[in-house]
N, C-alpha and C positions, 0 to 999 in steps of 0.2 A: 716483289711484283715487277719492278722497273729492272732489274736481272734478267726476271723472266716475262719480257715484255711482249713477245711474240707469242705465247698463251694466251695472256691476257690483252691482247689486242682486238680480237669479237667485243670483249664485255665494254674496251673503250669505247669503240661504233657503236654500241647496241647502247647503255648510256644516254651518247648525244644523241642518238636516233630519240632517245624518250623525251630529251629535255626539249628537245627541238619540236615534237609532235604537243605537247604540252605548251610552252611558251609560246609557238604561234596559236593557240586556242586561246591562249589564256590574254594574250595582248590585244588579237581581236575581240573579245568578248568586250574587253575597257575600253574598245573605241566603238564599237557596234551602241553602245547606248546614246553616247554622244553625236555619232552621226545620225541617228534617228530623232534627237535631240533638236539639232539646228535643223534638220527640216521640215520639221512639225512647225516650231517658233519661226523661221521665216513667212512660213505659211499660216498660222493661225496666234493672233494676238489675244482670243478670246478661249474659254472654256465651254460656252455654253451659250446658243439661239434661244429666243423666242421666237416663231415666226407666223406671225397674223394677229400679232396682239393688238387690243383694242388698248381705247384711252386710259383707260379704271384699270387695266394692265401695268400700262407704263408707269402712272403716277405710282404704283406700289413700286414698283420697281427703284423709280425714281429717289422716293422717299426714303428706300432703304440703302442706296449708295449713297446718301447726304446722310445716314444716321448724324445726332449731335454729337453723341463720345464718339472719338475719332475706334475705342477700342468696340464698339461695336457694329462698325464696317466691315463685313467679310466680302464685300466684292465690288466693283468698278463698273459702268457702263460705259463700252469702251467706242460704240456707235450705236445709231439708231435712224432706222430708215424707214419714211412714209410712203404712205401709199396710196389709192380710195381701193377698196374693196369694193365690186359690184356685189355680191352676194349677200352683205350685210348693210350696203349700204350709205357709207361710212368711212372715216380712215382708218388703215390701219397699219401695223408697226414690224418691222425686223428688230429686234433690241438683242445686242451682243454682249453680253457680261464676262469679266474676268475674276477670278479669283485671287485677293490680295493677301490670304493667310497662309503661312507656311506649311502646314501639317492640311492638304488640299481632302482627304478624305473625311476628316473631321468638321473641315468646312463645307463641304457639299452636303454631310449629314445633316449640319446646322441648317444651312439652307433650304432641306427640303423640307425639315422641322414648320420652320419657319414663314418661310415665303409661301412654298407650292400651293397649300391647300385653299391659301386665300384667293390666289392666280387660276388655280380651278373653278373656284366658286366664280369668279369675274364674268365667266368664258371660256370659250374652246379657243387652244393655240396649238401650236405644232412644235414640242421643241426637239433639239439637236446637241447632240453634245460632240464635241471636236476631239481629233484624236491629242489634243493638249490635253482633253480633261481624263483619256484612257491610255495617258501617256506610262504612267505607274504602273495601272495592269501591265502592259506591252515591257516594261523593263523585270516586272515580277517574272513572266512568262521566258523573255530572257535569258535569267536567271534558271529557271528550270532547264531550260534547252540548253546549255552550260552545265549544269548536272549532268545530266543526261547523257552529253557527250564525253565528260568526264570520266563517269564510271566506264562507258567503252571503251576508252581509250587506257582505263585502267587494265580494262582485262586483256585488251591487246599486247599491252606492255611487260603486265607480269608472264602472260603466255610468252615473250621474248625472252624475255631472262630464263624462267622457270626452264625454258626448253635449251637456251644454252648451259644451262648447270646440270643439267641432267646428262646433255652428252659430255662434261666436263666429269662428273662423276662416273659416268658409265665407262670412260679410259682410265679411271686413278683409282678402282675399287681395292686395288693390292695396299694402294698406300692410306688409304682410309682404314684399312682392317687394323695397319701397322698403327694408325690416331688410337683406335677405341681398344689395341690391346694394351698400350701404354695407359690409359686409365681416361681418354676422351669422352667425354661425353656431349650431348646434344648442345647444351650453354657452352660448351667448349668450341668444337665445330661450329654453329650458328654464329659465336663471335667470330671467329675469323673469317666465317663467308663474308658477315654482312663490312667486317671494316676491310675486308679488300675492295669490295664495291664501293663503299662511304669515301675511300680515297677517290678513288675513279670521279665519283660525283662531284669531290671539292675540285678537285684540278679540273675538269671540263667544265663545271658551272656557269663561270662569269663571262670564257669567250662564247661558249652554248649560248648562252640569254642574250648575248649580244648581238648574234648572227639572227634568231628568231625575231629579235625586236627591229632589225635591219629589214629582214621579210617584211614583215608584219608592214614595218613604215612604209616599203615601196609598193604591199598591196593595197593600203587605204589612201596612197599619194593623192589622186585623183578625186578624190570624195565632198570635197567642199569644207567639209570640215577641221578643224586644228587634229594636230594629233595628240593621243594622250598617253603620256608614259605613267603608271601608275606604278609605285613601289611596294605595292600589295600585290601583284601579280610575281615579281622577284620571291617573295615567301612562299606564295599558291605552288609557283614553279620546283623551287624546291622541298616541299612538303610532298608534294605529289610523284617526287623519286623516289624521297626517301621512301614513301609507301609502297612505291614499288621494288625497289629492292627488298626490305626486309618481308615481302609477302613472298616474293621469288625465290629465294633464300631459304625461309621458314621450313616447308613443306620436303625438299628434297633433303635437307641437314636430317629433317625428325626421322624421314624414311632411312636413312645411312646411319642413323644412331641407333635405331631399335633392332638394329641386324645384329647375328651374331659375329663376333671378329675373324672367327677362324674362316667362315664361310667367306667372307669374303679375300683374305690372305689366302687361301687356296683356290679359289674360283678364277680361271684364266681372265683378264679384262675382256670385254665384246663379248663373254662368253652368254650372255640373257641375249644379245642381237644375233651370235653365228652357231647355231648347230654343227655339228660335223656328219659326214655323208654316211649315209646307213650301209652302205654296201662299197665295196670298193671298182670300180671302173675297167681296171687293168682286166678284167676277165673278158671283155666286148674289145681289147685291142687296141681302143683309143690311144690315141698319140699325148703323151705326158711330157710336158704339165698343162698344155693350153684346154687341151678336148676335156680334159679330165677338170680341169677350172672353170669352164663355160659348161659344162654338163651339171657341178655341183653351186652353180647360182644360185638354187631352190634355198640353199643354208646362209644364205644373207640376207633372206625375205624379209626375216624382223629388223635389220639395219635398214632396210631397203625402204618399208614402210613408214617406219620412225622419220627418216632423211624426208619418204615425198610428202608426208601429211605435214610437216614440221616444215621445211622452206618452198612447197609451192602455194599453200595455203595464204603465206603474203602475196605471192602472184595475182591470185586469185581477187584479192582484198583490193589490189593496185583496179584491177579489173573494175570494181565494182567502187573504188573509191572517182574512178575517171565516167561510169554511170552514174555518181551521187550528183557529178557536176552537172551533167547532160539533164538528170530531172529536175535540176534546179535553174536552170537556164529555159525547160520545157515549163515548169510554173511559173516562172516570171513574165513568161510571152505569154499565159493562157488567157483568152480573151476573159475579160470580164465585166460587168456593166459599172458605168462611172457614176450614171445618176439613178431612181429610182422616183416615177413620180406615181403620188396616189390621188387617182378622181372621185373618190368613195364618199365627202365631204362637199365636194363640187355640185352634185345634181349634173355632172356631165360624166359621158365617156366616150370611149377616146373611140377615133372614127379615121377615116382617110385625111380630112378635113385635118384634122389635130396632126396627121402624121405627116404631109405636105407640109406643114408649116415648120415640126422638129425636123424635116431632115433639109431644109434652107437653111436650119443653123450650121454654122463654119464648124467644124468639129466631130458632127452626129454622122457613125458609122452605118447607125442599124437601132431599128427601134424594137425591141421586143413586148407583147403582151403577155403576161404572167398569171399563171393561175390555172390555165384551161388543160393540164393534165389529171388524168384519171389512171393509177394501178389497175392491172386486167384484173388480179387478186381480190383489189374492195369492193367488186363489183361483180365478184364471183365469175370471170369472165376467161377464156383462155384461145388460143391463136391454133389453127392445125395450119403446118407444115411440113411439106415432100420432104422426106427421108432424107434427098439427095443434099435438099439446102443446111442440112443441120453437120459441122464438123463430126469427125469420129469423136466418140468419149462425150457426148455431149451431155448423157445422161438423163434424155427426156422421158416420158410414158410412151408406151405404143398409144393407138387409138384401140380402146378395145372395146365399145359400144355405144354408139351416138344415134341420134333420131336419122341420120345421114349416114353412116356408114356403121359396117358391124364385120371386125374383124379384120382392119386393115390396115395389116404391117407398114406399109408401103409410107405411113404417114407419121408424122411424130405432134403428140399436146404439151401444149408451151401454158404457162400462166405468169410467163418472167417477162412481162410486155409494159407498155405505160401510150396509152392512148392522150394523143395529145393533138389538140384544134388549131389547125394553120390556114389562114390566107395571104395572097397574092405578095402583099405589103410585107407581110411577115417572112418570107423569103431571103431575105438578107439578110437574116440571122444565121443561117443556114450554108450561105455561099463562102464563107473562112474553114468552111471541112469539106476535106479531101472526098469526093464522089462523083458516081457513075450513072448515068441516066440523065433526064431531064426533071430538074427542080420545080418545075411551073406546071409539070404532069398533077397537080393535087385539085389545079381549076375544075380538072374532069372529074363528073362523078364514077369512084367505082376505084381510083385510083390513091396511093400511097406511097409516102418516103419512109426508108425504114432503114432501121441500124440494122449492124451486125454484130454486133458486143453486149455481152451480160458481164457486168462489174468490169468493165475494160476489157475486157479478155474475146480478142472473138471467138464466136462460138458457131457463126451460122456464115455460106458461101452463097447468099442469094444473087441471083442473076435479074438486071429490070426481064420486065416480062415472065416473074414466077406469080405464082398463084399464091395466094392465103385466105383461112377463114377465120372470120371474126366471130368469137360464140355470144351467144345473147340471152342470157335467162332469160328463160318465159315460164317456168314455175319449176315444181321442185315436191319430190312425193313422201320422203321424207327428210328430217332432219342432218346436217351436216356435220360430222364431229370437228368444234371449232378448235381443238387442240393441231389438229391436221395442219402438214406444212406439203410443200412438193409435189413431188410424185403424189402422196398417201393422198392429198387433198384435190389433187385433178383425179385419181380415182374415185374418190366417194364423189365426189360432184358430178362425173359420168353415169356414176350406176344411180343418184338419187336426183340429181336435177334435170329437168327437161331446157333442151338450148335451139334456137335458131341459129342460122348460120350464114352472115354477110361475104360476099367472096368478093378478095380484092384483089387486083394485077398490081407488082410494085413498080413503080417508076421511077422509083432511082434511090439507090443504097449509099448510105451512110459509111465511111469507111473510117473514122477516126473521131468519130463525135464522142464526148465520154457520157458512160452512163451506167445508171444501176440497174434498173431494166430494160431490158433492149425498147428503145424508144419507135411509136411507129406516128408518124404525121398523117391527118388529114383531114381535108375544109372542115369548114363549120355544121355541113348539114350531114356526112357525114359522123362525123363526130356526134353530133346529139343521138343520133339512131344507136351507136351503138352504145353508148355512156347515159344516154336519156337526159342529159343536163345541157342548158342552153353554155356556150360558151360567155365568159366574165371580159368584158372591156374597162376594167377600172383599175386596172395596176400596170406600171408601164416599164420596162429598165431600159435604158439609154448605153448606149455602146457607144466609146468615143474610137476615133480614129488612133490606129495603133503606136502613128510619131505623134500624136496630138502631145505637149511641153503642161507643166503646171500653169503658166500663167495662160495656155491656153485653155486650160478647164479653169482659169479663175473668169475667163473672158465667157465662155458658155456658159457658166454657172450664172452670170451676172444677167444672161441674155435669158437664160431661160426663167430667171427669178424676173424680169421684168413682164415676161410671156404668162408665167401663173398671175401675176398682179390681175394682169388684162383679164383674165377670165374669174379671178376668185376663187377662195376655197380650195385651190390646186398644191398637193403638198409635196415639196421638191425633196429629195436629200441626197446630199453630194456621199459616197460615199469611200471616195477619197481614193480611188483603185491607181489612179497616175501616182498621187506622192507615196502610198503604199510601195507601186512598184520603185520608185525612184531612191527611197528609201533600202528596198532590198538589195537592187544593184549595187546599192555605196555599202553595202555591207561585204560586197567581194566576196558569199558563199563557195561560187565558184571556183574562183581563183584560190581557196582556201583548201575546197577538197581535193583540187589537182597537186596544190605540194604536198600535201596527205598522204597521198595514193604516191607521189613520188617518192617521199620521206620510205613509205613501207615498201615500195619495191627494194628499194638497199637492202633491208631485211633479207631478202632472199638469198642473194650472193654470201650473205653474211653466215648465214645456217649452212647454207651449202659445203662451202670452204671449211669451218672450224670441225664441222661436223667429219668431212671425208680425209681430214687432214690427220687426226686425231685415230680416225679410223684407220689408215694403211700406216701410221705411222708403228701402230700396234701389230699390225702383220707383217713387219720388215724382218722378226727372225722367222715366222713361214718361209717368205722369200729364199731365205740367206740359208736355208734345209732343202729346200726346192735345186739349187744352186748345186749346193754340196752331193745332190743325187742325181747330177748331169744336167740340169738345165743351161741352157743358155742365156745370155744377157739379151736377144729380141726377143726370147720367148718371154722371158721376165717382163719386159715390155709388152709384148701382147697380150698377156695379164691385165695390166694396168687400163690396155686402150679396151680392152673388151669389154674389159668391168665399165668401163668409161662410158661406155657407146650403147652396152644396154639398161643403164640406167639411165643413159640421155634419152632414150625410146621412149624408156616408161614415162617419166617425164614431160615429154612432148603429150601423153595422153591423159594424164594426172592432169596438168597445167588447161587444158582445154574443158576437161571435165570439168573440173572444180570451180572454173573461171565462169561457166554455162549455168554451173546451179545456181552459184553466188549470186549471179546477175539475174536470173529466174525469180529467185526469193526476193529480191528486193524490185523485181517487176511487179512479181503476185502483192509484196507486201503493200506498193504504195497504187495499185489501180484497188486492189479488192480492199485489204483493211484498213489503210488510212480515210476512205469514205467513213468508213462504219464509225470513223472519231471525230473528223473534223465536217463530215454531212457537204460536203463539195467534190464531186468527180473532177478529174482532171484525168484526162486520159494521158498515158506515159505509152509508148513504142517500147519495145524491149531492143535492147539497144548494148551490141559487144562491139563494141570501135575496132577495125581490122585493124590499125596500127597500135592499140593493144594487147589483140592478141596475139599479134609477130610481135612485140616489144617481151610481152611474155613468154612467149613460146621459146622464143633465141634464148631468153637469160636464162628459161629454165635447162634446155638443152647445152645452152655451153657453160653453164655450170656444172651441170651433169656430168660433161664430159670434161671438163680443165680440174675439176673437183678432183680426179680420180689422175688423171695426167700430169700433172705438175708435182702431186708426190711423190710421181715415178723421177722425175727430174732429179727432186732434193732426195730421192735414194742413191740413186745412181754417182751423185755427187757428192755423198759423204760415204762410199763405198772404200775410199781408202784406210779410213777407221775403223771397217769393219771387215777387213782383209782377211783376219785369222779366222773370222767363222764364215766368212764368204765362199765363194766361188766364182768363176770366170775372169777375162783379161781385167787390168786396172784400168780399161778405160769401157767398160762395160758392153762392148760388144759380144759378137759370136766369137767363138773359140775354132 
């Protein structure tokens, strides 16, 4: 190997490339739990609220953290804070309890055994459990998402190797024929694939892991937390090569053993990549050897294809690994409510009155009320809109007979809608997305805010000042078939239900708001007419300010917890969206998928090189026959730059394509099907960073092009060794 080290010089890169893609996952994953760790514990001392407990509450409570055996204590009461309650009357209680037993699942189980049913019978309270007590889930889940990336990263890796051994056998088929006719077989081959790689792996090993844990430590520097080197992640790291090589290995050994030997000792090497030309040239006149070598391209297609799918494909990945970042940076800004209050227990709801007074708190962005959307679909209900406003492809129904029209093209029926009741107040939910018109247009009656996106994606060009109709069962002549989706289901519901029809002017379009169905706003009295349901004021979410700090949501939290006291019965819960996000920043997702996507652009150059080097190095006696029949040493060069320059073409359009889908697919995947798992839109932009796609587009192109030109160099260079079958001067020019 170390002889013939410039061979095996890819498989060195390609190696470290894998330890290094692996090691930095694998040492972030051992400090991702820890840094989630300390900022949970800084923030919460307790597992578990009570909040509005009365007295005959606490004393249980009480009694059962004084247990007598100290062994049947499973928890602490680590505060508890009064209060009077107007609603009942009375005082009453916040009680924070922790959990003292080590195996924390088995004691929440005890606990609920135990305590709950008596603490229910007592009374009504409101509990809360801290993300200390769903700290274990959060590390289980983790763990999965470590899987997860794992096996990608496996198949990314074996696809490395797998695809360098393959151009590695696809040059050496004479000398493999020469293995299996000496008496080779698969456990033959296979051993020696896999221990020339096995060395590669000992000798780069320990500086590999060193450099990744160097990464690793300069990306979590900043996180608050210690760092952790764990020496299980040293074994992970290299369990996870060796997997990958002998998978890589496996597959092309078994393919090269079941062949016959002679087939392959007579089979010219490249000969599965280069046909030869059907017809010969020389009869059209063409000038020999350049016209006649750019005219016969066509017979390197299969080398051609192998090269682009095989090293622009990491391009493509880099592409899409520097968008993983971009939507992970877009989810951690996406707004989201910090508190959540419910007045369903109160005998109150929430009113102007109530919402003056939350937005005098220091912190409070925007108060939203919750609950007042209606699907146009559960209410059998569906939207006509102008042709014009709908994208091409949209896929909707025509109109094809309504109590209002009959027969007109010109309009398109939607039922992919979500009616939803807005006022005045509620407007500031509204003003952090991107839009055109006037938001305050909803005061008037007859008027609406409306999206342009169905599952993220937009779908519709409305202009303020278009038209819509709101449809409105008013009965229905026969039955609906409920198996109906789509199209099939606005058709039957045209030709069997009778609709009225509300017309509304839009006033200002939504340009980025995420959604499942295209969302449309409008007041209250609206809204009843066409939903028939009075709007609900008993659910609240709380939006804090976007720099708002944790201890300034411990500062609001405290404020608003004195704010419910005052009225009673008001049930707060923090849901924790500041240390959630602060937590995820110190995880350096980010920063993780850009050396990613860095790591895999290497890849590229790497296929590129071994591949075309490999390849003309097998067409130097072509050459050296080309020579011998009058060519010259520029034309021999014009060869090389031609081949060079139309493969750098293709390339430049390979590289953009592929770069387009990739990033497509993982648009389409995370607005449209990650809702359908995790039930939270977040709307993502599709998003190809120009610098990118010039980072990739160069390396694919001058790869392309130095891949094929630098052979010509080291030909021309060792042209004096090959004098006697040569042709032209010893210093390889024109003659």
């Amino acid at each position: 190997m170390f002889f013939n080290f410039k061979q095996y010089l890819c498989f060195f890169v390609a190696v470290i490339i894998v330890q290094l893609l692996f090691g930095m996952m694998s040492v972030s994953n051992d400090n991702n739990n820890d840094v989630e760790y300390a900022h949970v514990t800084e923030q919460y001392n307790y597992h578990m609220a009570f909040m509005g407990a009365n007295s005959n509450q606490l004393r249980v409570l009480n009694e059962g953290a004084n247990e007598v055996f100290k062994s049947d204590r499973i928890f602490e009461i680590v505060r508890c804070d009064s209060y009077y309650d107007a609603v009942i009357d009375d005082e009453a209680y916040d009680i924070y309890i922790r959990f003292i037993k080590d195996d924390l699942d088995k004691t929440v189980k005890r606990f609920k055994i135990k305590y709950e049913p008596t603490l229910e019978e007592l009374g009504e309270y409101n509990k809360y459990e801290t993300p200390l007590m769903t700290f274990e889930d959060n590390v289980r889940a983790n763990r999965a998402v470590f899987v997860f990336i794992t096996v990608l990263l496996l198949a990314l890796c074996i696809f490395l190797l797998t695809s360098l051994y393959n151009i590695r056998l696809n040059q050496y088929k004479f000398q493999y024929g020469i293995y299996l006719t000496f008496g080779a077989d698969f456990k033959m081959l296979f051993s020696t694939a896999f221990w020339e790689l096995f060395i590669i792996l000992v000798v780069t090993f320990i500086p590999t892991y060193a450099v990744s844990t160097v990464i690793s430590f300069l990306i979590f520097k900043g996180s608050g937390a210690a760092f952790v080197f764990s020496g299980w992640s040293i074994l992970k790291v290299f369990l996870f090569t060796l997997v990958v090589i002998v998978a890589s290995v496996w597959t092309p050994m078994k393919l090269i053993a079941i062949k016959d030997p002679m087939t392959l000792i007579v089979t010219e090497d490249n000969s599965n990549l280069v046909t030869s030309p059907r017809a010969s040239l020389s009869i059209f006149g063409e000038k020999f050897p350049t016209r006649y070598e750019f005219y016969s391209l066509w017979r390197f297609r299969k080398h051609v294809v192998q090269l682009l799918t095989t090293a622009i494909v990491f391009c493509a990945l880099f592409i899409m690994g520097l968008y993983m970042s971009e939507i992970y940076a877009t989810d951690l800004n996406y707004p989201r409510a910090q508190f959540a209050i419910d007045f369903k227990e109160s005998g109150y709801e929430y009113d102007e009155e109530f919402g003056k007074e939350l937005y005098e708190m220091n912190g409070v962005r925007a108060v939203q009320v919750r609950g007042n959307t209606v699907e146009a679909v559960n209410i059998a209900s569906h939207v006509i809109v102008n042709k014009d406003d709908v994208k091409p492809f949209g896929g909707f129904t025509h109109l094809i007979e309504t109590t209002v029209n009959r027969e007109n093209r010109d309009v398109r029926v939607i039922n992919q809608f979500s009616y939803n009741a807005m006022n005045d107040e509620q407007l500031k939910v509204l003003e952090g997305y991107s839009y055109t018109g006037d938001l305050n247009c909803i005061s008037k009656p007859g008027y609406v805010i409306i999206g342009d996106a169905i599952s993220n994606v937009q779908k519709f060009d409305f202009q303020v000042g278009d038209r819509i109709k709101v449809a409105i069962k008013t009965g229905q002549v026969r039955a609906v078939d409920s198996t109906r989706t789509g199209n099939n289901l606005i058709r039957e519901q045209l030709k069997y239900c009778r609709f009225d029809y509300v017309e509304f002017t839009v006033g200002a379009v939504l340009h980025d708001i995420p959604s499942g169905s295209t969302p449309i706003y409008m007041n209250f009295e609206d809204y009843k007419t066409i939903t028939n349901r009075d709007p609900k004021m008993d659910t609240v979410w709380i939006y804090a300010d976007p720099e708002i700090t944790i201890d300034g949501v411990n500062v609001l939290s405290t404020e608003l917890s004195d704010w419910s006291h005052y009225y009673g019965g008001i049930d707060i819960t923090n849901m924790d969206t500041t240390l959630d996000k602060k937590i995820t920043e110190d995880k350096h997702y980010g920063e993780l998928y850009i050396m990613i996507a860095l790591l895999i652009l290497c890849i590229s150059p790497l296929v590129w090189f071994f591949s075309q080097s490999l390849f003309y190095s097998k067409r130097e006696r072509e050459f050296n026959i080309l020579q011998s029949v009058g060519a010259v040493g520029s034309e021999i060069r014009q060869i090389y730059v031609q081949g060079g320059l139309s493969i750098a073409v293709m390339s430049l359009v390979v590289a953009i394509a592929l770069s387009y889908i990739g990033s497509y697919a993982l648009f389409y995947f995370y607005n449209v099907v990650m809702p359908m798992i995790t039930h939270e839109n977040v709307r993502y932009s599709f998003y190809m960073p120009w610098y990118a796609i010039l980072t990739s587009v160069v390396m694919s192109v001058a790869c392309g092009f130095f891949s094929a030109y630098l052979p010509y160099k080291s030909y021309f260079k060792s042209r004096r060794s090959l004098q006697n079958g040569g042709a032209g001067n010893e210093y390889g020019g024109d003659e």
